[in-house]
C-alpha positions in Angstrom: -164.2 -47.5 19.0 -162.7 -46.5 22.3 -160.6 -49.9 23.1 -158.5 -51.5 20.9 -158.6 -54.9 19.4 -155.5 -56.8 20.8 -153.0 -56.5 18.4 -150.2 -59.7 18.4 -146.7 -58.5 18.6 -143.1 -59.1 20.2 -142.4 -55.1 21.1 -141.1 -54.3 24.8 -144.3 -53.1 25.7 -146.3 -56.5 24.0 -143.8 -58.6 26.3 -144.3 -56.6 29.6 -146.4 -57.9 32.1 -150.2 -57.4 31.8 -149.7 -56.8 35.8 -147.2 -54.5 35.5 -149.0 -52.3 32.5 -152.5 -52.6 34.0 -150.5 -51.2 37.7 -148.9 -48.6 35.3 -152.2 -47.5 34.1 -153.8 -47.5 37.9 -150.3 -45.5 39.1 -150.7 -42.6 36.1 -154.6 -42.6 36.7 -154.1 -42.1 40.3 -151.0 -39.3 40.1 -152.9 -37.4 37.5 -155.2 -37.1 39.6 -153.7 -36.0 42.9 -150.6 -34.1 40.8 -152.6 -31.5 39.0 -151.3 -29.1 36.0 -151.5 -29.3 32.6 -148.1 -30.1 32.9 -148.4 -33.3 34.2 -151.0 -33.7 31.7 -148.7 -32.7 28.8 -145.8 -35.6 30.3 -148.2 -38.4 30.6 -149.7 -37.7 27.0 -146.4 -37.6 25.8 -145.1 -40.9 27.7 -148.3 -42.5 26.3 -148.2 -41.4 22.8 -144.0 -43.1 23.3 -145.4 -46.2 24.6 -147.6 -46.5 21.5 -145.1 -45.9 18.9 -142.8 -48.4 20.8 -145.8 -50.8 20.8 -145.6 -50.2 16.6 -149.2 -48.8 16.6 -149.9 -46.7 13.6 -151.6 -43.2 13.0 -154.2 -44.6 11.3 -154.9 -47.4 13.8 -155.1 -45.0 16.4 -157.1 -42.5 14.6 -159.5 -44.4 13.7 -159.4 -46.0 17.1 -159.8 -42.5 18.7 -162.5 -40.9 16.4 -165.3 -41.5 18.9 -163.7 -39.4 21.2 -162.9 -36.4 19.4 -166.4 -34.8 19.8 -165.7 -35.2 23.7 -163.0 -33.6 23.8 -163.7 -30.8 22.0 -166.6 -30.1 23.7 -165.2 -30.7 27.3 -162.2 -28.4 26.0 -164.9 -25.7 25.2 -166.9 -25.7 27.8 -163.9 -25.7 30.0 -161.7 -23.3 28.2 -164.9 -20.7 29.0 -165.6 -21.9 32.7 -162.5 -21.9 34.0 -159.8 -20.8 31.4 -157.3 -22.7 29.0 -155.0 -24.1 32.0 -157.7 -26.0 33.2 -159.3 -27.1 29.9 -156.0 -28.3 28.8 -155.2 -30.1 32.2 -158.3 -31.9 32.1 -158.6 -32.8 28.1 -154.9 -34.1 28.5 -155.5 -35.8 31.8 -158.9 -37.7 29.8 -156.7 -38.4 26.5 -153.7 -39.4 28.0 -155.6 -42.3 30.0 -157.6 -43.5 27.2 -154.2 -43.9 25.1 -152.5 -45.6 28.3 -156.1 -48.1 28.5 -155.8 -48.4 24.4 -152.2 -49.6 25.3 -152.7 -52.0 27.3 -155.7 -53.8 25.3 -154.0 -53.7 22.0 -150.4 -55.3 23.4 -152.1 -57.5 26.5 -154.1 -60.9 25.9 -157.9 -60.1 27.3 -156.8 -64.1 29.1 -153.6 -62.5 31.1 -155.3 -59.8 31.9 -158.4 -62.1 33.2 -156.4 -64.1 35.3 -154.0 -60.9 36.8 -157.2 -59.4 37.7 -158.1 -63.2 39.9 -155.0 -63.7 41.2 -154.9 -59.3 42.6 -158.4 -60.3 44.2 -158.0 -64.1 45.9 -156.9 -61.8 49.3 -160.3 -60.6 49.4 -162.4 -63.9 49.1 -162.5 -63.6 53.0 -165.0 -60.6 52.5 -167.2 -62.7 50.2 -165.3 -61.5 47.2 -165.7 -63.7 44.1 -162.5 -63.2 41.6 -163.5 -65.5 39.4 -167.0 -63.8 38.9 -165.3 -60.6 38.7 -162.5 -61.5 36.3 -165.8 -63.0 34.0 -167.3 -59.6 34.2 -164.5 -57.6 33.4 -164.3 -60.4 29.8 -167.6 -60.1 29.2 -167.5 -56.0 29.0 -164.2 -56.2 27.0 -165.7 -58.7 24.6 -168.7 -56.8 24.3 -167.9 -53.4 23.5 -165.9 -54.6 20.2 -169.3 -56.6 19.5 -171.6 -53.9 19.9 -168.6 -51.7 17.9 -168.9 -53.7 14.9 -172.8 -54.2 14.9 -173.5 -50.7 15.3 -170.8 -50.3 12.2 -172.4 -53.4 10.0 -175.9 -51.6 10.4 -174.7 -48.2 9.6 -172.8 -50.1 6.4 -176.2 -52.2 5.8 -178.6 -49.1 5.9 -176.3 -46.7 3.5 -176.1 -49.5 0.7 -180.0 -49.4 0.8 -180.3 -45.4 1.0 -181.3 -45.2 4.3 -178.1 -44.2 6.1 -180.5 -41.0 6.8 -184.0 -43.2 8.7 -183.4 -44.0 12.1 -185.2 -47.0 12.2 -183.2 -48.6 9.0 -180.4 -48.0 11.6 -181.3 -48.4 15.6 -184.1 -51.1 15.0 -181.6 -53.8 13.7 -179.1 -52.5 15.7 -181.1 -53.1 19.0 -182.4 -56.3 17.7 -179.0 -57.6 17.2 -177.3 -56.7 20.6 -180.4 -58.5 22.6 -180.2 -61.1 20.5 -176.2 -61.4 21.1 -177.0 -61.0 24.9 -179.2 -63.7 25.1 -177.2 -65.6 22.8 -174.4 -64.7 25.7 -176.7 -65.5 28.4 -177.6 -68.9 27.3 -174.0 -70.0 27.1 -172.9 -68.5 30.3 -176.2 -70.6 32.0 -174.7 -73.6 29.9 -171.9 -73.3 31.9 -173.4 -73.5 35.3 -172.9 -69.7 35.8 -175.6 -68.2 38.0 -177.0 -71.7 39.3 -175.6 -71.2 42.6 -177.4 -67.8 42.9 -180.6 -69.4 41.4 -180.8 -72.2 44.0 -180.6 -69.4 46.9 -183.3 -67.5 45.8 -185.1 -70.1 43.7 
């Protein structure tokens, strides 16, 4: 799984800001990208891989947490590595790694609800232009609820399918797995239309 699960704690970084961590994330995305060098790339790893250890996140945590992405990488790094030569394979893995450690930061030491509501308050300037924070601050919840969600299912199936022998059929796998995320979305759906969200869009059109 590629974001973390937040984790509860009373570290440095756990007490920052979720603005000033989610700016910090927006800053190194943006420098990495102007800066160029595997270099740069080798300082922001390192100031992420800090961060985490002063977060208290464990190697196994992070591991596990990274696992998805190793395949990725590797390939990229090939691919790369023979298109273009080391330098720039190394610039661009680190660049990739180094951000997806910063995001796992943030999401394992920031409440998904202060980071909701630092997202609405950085967007109320724009509700002149038709902007809608609060629809965009639900968005942003819904994807970082659901990836988790879908996480685990995907897991629970895998899980469910081995302890019948079928780790190795496809459909003991992807048909409950694709049956449970509709039925989750719906399930989603119906609460978010319980709430009276989308009415105002149904009434336009309806």
């Amino acid at each position: 799984m590629l974001l973390m699960v937040h984790r509860p704690g009373t570290s440095l970084v756990h007490r920052a800001p979720a603005g000033a961590k989610l700016t910090l994330l927006a800053a190194v995305g943006f420098g990495l990208a102007i800066a160029g060098g595997w270099l740069w790339a080798a300082l922001a790893l390192g100031a992420a891989l800090t961060l985490l250890v002063v977060a208290g996140t464990t190697v196994r945590v992070l591991a596990t947490t990274l696992r998805g992405l190793v395949l990725v990488t590797l390939a990229l790094g090939a691919w790369l590595t023979w298109q273009a030569g080391w330098p720039r394979a190394a610039e661009t893995v680190g660049d990739l790694v180094a951000l997806v450690l910063l995001a796992h930061l943030v999401t394992a030491t920031t409440r998904v609800d202060d980071m909701l509501d630092t997202v609405e308050r950085a967007l109320r300037p724009l509700r002149r232009f038709g902007v809608r924070p609060d629809r965009v601050a639900l968005a942003i919840s819904l994807v970082l609820r659901a990836v988790p969600a879908t996480a685990e299912a995907a897991g629970q199936t895998r899980d469910a399918a081995r302890a019948r022998g079928l780790e190795r059929d496809p459909r003991a796998t992807l048909t409950p797995f694709v049956v449970r995320v509709v039925r989750d979305a719906r399930l989603r759906g119906e609460a978010l239309h319980a709430r009276g969200v989308g009415d105002d869009q149904t009434g336009r059109h309806g």
